[in-house]
N, C-alpha and C positions, 0 to 999 in steps of 0.2 A: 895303586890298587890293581889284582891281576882279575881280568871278569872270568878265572875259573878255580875251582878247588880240588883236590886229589884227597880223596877218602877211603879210597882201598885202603885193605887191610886193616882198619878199623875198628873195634867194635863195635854197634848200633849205638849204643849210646855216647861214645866218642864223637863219633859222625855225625852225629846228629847236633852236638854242642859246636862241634866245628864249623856247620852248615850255620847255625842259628848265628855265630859271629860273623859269618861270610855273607849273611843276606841282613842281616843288621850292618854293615860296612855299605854291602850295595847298594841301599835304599839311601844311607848317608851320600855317598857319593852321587848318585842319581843317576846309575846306569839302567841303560831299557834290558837288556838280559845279560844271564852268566849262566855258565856251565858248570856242572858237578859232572864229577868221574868216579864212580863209584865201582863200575864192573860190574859184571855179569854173577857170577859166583851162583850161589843160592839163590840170588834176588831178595836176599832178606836185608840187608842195607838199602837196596832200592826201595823197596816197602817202605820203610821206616825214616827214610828220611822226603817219600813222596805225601806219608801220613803229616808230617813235619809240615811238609807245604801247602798241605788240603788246608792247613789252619794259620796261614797269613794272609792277611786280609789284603795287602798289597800286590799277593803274588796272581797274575792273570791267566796264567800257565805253565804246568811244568810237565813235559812231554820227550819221549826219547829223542833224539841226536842221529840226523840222519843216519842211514846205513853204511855210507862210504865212509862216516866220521866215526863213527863208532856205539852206534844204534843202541840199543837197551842199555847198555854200559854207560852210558851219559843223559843225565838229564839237563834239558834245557828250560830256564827256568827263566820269563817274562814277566815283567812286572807291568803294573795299571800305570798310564800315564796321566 
């Protein structure tokens, strides 16, 4: 299991199904967070797969990826322990 996913170039609804298998694996596996890279672009993937995470009940945060790692373009994504 790799704790991130690459969704660029995607389209929302892609990404989003991509996401939803990637955080249905991590919560299997039992890791405390993972990265989504989704890029800057429009921000309309970011949106749409942060609406994605407003609504798992597991997830305890999911907040941009420092600056030096690559800031809005990455969401970091912690789950409840």
């Amino acid at each position: 299991f790799k704790d991130h996913i690459d969704v660029r170039g995607m389209r929302a609804s892609e990404a989003v199904d991509a996401v939803q298998n990637f955080i249905d694996d991590a919560l299997m596996v039992g890791v405390g967070a993972v990265t989504i890279l989704h890029g800057k672009g429009t921000g309309a993937l970011k949106e749409e797969i942060r609406r994605y995470l407003r609504g798992v009940s597991e997830v305890a945060s999911a907040t941009d990826d420092h600056a030096d790692r690559g800031g809005a373009g990455i969401t970091v994504v912690r789950f409840r322990q």
